[in-house]
Chimera marker file (.cmm) of the C-alpha trace (Angstrom):
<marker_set name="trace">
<marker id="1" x="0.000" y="0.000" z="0.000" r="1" g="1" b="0" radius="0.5"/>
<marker id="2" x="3.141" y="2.577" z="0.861" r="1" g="1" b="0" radius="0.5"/>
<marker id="3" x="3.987" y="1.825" z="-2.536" r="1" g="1" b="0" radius="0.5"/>
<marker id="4" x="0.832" y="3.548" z="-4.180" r="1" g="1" b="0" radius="0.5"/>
<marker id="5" x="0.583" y="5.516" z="-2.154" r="1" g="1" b="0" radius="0.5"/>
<marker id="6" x="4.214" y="6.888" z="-2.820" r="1" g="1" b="0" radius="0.5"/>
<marker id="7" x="3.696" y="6.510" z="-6.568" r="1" g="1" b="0" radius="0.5"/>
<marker id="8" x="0.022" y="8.409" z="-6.483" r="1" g="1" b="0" radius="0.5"/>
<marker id="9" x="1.723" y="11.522" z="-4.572" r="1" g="1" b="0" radius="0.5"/>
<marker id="10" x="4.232" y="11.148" z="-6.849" r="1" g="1" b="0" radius="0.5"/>
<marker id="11" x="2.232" y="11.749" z="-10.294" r="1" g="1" b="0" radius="0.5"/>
<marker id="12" x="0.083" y="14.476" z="-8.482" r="1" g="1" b="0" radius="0.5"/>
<marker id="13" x="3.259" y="16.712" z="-7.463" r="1" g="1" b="0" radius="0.5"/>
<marker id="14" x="4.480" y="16.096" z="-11.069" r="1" g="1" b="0" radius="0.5"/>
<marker id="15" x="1.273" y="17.255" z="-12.783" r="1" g="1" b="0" radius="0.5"/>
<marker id="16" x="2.002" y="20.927" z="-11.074" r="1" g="1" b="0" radius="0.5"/>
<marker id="17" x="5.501" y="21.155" z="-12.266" r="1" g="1" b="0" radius="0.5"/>
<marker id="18" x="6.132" y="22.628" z="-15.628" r="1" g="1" b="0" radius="0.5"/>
<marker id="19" x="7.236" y="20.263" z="-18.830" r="1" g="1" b="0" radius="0.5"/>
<marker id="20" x="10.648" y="22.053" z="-19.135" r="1" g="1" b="0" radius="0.5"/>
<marker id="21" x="11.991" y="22.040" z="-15.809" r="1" g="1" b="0" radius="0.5"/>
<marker id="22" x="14.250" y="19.132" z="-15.156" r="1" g="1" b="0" radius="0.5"/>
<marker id="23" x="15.829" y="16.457" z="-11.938" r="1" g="1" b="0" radius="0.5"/>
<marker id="24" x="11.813" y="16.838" z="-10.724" r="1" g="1" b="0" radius="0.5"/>
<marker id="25" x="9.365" y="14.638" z="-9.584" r="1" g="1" b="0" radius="0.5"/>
<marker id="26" x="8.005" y="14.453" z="-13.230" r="1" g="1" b="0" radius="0.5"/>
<marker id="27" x="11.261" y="13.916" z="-14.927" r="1" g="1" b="0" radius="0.5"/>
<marker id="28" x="11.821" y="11.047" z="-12.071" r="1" g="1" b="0" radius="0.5"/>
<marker id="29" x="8.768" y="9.135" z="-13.009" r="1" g="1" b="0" radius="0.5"/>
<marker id="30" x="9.035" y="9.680" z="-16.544" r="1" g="1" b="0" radius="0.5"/>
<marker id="31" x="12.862" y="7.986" z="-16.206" r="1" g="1" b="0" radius="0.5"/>
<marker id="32" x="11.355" y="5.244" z="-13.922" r="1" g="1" b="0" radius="0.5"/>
<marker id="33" x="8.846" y="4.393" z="-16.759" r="1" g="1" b="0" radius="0.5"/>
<marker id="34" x="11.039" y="4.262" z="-19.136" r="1" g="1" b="0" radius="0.5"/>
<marker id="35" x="13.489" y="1.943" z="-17.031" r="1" g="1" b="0" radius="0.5"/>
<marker id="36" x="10.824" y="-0.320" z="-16.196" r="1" g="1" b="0" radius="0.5"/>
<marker id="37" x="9.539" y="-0.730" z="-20.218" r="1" g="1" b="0" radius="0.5"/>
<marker id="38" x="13.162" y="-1.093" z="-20.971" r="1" g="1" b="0" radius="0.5"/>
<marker id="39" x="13.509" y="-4.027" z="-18.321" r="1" g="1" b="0" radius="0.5"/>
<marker id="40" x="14.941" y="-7.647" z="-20.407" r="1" g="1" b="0" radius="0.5"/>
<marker id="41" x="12.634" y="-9.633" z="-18.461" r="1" g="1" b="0" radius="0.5"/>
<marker id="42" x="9.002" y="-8.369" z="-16.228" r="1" g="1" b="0" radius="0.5"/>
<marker id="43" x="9.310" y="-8.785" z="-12.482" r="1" g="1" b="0" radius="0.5"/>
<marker id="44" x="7.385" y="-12.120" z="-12.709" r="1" g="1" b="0" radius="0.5"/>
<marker id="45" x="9.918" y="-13.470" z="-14.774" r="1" g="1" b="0" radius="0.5"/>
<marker id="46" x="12.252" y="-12.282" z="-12.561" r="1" g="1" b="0" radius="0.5"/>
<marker id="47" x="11.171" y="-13.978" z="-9.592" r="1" g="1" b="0" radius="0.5"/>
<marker id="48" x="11.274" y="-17.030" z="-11.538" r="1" g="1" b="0" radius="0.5"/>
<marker id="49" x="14.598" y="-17.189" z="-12.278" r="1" g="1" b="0" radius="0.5"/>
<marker id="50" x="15.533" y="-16.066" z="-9.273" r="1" g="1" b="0" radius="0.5"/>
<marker id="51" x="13.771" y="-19.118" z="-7.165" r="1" g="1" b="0" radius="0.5"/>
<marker id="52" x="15.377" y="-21.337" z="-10.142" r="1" g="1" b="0" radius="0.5"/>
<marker id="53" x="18.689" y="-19.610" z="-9.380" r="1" g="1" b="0" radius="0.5"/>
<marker id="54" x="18.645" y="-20.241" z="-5.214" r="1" g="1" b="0" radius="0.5"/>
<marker id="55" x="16.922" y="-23.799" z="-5.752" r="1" g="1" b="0" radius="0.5"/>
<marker id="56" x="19.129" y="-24.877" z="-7.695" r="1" g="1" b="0" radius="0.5"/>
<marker id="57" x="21.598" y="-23.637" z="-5.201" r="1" g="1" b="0" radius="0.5"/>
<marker id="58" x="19.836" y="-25.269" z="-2.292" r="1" g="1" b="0" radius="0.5"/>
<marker id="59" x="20.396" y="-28.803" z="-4.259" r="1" g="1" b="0" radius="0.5"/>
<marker id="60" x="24.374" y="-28.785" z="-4.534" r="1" g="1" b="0" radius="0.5"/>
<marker id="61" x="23.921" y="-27.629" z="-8.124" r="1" g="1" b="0" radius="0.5"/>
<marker id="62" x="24.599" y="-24.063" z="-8.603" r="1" g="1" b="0" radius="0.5"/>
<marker id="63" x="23.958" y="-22.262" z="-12.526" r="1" g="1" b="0" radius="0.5"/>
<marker id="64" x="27.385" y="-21.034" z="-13.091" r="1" g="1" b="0" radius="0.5"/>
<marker id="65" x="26.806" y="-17.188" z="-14.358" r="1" g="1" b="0" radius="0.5"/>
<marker id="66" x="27.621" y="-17.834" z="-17.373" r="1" g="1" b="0" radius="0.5"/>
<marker id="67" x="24.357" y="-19.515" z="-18.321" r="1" g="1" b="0" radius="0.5"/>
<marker id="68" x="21.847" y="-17.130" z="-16.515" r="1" g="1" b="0" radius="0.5"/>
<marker id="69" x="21.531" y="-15.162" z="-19.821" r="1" g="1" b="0" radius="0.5"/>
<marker id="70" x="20.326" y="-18.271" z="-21.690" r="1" g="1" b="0" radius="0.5"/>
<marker id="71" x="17.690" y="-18.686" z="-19.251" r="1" g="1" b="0" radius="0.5"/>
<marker id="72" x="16.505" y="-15.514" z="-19.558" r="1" g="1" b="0" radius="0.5"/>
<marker id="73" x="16.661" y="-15.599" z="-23.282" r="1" g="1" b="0" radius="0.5"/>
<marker id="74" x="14.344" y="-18.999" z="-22.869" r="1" g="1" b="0" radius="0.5"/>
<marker id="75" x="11.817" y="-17.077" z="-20.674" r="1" g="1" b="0" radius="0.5"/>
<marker id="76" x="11.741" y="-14.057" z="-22.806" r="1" g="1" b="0" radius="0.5"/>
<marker id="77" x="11.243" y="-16.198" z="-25.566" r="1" g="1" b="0" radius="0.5"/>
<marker id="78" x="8.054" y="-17.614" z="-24.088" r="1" g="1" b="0" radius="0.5"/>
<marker id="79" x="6.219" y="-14.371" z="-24.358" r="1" g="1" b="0" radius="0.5"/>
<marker id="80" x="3.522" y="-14.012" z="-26.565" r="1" g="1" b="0" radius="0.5"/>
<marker id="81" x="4.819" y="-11.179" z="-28.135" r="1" g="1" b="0" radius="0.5"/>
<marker id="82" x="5.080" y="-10.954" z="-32.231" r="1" g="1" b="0" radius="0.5"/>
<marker id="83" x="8.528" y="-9.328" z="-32.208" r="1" g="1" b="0" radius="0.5"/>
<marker id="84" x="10.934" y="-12.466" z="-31.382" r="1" g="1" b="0" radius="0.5"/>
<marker id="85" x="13.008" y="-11.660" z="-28.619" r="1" g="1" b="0" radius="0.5"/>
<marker id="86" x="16.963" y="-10.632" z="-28.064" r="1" g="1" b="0" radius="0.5"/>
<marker id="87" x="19.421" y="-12.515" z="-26.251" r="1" g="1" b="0" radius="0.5"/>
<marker id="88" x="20.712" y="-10.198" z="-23.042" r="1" g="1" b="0" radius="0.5"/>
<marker id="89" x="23.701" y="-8.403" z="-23.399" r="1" g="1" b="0" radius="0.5"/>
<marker id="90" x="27.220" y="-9.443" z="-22.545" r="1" g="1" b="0" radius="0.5"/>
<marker id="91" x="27.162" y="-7.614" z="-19.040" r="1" g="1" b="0" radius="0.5"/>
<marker id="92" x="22.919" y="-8.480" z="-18.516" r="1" g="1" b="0" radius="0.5"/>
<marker id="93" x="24.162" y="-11.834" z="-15.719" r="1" g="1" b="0" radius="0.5"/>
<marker id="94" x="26.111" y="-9.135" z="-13.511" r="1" g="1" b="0" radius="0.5"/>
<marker id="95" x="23.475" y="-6.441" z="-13.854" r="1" g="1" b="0" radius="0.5"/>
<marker id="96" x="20.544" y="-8.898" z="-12.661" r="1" g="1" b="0" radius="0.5"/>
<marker id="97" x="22.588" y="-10.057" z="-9.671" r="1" g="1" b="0" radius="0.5"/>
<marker id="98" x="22.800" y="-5.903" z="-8.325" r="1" g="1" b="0" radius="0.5"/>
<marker id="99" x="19.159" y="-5.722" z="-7.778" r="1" g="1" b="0" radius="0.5"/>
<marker id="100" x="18.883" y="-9.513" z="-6.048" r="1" g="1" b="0" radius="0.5"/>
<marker id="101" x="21.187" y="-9.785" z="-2.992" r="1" g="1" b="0" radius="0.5"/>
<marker id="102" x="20.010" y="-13.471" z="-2.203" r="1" g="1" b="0" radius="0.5"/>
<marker id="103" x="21.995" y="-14.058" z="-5.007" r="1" g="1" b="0" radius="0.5"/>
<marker id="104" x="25.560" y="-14.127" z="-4.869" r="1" g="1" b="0" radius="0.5"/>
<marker id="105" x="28.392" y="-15.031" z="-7.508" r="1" g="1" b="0" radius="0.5"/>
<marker id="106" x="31.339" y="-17.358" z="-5.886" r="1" g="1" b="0" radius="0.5"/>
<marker id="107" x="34.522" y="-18.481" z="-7.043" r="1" g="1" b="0" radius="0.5"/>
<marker id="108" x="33.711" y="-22.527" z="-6.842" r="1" g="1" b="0" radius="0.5"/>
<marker id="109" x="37.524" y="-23.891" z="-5.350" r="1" g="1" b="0" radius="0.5"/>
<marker id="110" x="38.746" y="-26.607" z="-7.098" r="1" g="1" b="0" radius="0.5"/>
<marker id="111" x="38.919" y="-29.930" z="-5.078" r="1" g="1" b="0" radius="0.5"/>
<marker id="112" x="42.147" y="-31.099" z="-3.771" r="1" g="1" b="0" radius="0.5"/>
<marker id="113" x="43.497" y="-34.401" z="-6.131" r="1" g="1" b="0" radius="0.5"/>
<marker id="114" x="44.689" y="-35.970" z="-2.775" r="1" g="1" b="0" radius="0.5"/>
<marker id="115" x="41.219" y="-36.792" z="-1.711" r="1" g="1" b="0" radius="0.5"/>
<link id1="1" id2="2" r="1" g="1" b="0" radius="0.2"/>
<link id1="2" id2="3" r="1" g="1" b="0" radius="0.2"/>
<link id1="3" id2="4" r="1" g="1" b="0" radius="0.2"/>
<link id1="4" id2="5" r="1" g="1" b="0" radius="0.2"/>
<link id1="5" id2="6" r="1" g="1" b="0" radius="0.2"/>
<link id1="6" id2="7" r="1" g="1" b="0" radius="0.2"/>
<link id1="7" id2="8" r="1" g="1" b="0" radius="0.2"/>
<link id1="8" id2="9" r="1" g="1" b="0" radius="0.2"/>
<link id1="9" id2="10" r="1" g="1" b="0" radius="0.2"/>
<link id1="10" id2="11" r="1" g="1" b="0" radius="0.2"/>
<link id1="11" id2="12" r="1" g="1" b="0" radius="0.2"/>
<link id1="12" id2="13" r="1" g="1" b="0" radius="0.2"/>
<link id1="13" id2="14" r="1" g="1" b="0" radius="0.2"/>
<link id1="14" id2="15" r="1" g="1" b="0" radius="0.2"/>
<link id1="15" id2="16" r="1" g="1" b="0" radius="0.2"/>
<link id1="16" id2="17" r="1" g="1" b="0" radius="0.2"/>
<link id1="17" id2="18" r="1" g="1" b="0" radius="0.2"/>
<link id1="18" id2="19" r="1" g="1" b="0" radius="0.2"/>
<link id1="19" id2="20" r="1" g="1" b="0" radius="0.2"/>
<link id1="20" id2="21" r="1" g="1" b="0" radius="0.2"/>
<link id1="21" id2="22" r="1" g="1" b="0" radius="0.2"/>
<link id1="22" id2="23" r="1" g="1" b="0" radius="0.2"/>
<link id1="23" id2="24" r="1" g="1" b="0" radius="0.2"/>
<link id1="24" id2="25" r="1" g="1" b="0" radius="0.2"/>
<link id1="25" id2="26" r="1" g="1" b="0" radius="0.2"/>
<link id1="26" id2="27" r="1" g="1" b="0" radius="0.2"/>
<link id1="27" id2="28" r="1" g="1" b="0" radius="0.2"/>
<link id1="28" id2="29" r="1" g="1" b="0" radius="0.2"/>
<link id1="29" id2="30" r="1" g="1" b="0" radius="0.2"/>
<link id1="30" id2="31" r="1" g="1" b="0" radius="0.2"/>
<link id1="31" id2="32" r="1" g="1" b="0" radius="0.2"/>
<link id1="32" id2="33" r="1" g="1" b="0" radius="0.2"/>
<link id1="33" id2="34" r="1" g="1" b="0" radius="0.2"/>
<link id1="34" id2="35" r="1" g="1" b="0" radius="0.2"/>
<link id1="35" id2="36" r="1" g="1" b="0" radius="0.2"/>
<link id1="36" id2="37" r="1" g="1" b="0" radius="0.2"/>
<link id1="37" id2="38" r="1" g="1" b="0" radius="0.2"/>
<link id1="38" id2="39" r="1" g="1" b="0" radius="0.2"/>
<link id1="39" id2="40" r="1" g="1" b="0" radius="0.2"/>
<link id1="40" id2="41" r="1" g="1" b="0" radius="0.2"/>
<link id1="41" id2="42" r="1" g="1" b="0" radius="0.2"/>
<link id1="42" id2="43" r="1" g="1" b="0" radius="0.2"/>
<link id1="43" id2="44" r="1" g="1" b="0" radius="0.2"/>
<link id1="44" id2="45" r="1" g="1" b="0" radius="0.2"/>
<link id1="45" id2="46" r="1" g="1" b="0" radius="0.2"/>
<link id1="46" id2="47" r="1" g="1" b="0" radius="0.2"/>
<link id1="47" id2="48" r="1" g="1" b="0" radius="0.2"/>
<link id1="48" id2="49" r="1" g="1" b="0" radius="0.2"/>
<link id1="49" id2="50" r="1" g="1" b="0" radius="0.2"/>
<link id1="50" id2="51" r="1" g="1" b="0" radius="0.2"/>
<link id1="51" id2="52" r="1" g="1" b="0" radius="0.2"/>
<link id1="52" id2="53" r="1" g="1" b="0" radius="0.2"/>
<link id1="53" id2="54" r="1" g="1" b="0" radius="0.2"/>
<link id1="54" id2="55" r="1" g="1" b="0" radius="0.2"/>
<link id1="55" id2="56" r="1" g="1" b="0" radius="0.2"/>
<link id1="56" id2="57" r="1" g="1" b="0" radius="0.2"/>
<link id1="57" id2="58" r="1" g="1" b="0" radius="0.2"/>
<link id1="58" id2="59" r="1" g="1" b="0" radius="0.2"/>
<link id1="59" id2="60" r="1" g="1" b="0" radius="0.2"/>
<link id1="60" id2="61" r="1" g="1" b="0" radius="0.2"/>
<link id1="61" id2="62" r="1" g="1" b="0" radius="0.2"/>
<link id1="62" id2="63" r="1" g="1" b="0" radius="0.2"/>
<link id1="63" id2="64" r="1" g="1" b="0" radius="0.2"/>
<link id1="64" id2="65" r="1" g="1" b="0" radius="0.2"/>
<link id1="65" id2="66" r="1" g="1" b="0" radius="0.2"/>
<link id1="66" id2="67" r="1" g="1" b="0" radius="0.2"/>
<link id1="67" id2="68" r="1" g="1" b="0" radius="0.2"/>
<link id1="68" id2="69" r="1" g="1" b="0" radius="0.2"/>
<link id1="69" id2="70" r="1" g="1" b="0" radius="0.2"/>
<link id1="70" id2="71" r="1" g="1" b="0" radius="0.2"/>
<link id1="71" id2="72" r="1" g="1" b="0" radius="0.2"/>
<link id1="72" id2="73" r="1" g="1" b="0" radius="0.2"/>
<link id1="73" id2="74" r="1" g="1" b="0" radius="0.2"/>
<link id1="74" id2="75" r="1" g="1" b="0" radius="0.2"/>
<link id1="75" id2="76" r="1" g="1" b="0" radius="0.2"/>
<link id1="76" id2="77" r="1" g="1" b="0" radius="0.2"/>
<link id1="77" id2="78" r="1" g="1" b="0" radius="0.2"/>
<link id1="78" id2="79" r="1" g="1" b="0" radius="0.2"/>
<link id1="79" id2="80" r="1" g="1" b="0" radius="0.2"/>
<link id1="80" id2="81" r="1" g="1" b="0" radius="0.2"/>
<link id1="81" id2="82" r="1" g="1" b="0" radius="0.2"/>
<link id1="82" id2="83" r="1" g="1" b="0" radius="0.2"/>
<link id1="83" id2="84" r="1" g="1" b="0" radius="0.2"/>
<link id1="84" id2="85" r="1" g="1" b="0" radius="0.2"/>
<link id1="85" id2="86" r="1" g="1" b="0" radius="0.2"/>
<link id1="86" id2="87" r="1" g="1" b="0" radius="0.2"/>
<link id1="87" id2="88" r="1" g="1" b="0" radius="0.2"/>
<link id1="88" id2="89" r="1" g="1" b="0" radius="0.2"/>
<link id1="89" id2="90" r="1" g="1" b="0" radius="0.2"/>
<link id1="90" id2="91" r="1" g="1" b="0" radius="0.2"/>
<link id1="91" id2="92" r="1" g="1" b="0" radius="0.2"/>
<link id1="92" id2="93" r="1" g="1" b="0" radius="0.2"/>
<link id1="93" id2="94" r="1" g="1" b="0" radius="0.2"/>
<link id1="94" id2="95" r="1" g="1" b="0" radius="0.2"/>
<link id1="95" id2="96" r="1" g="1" b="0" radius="0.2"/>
<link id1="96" id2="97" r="1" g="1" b="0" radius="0.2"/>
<link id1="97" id2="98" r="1" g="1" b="0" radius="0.2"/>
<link id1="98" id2="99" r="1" g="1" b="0" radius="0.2"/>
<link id1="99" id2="100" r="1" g="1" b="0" radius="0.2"/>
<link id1="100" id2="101" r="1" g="1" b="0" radius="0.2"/>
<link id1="101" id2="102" r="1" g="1" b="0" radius="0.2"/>
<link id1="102" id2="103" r="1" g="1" b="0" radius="0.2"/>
<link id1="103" id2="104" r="1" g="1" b="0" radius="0.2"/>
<link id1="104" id2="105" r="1" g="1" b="0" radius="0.2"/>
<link id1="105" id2="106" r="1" g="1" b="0" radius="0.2"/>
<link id1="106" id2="107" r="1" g="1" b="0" radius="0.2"/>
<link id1="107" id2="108" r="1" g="1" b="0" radius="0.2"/>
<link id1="108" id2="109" r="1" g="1" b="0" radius="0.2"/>
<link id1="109" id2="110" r="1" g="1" b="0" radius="0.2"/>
<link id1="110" id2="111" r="1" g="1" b="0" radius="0.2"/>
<link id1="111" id2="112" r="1" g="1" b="0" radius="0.2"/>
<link id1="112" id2="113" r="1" g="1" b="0" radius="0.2"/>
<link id1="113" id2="114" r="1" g="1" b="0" radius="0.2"/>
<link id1="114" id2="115" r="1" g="1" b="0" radius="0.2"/>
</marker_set>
């Protein structure tokens, strides 16, 4: 409810402020739309992955990061859009993990040959 509430007060204090003034409350929603329709994947999506991701985890199996992208590319895919869809970009894997700090990249250690 905070949320709305935030985002309702928002859009009324940005219908008083003039079109050309700029760093408002207008220009700050208009960049937050535009950042959420330029989003790879929709926050349900998201949350998808993102249980994949940590379930995976929770078996012994971690997704290295190097394949996150592909699953997003498969989700995306499964749209029904008409446009066919994009793979992410080279830097998407480390961009996606910013935003979600239950998950976290490691460094897997190798095993030791003696055992």
């Amino acid at each position: 409810m905070g949320q709305k509430k935030a985002l309702f007060s928002g859009r009324v204090l940005a219908q008083c402020i003039p079109h050309g003034v700029r760093n408002t409350y207008r220009a700050l929603a208009e960049h937050h739309n535009k950042a959420q329709s330029q989003q790879y994947l929709t926050p349900c999506e998201e949350k998808a992955i993102v249980h994949f991701l940590l379930q995976m985890a929770e078996f012994g199996q971690p997704v290295r990061i190097k394949h996150i992208p592909s699953l997003a590319f498969i989700v995306a895919r499964q749209r029904s859009t008409n446009k066919p869809a994009k793979p992410p970009g080279k830097n998407w894997a480390r961009a996606f993990e910013k935003p979600h700090p239950e998950l976290k990249a490691r460094k897997s250690t190798a095993l030791d040959w003696d055992r």
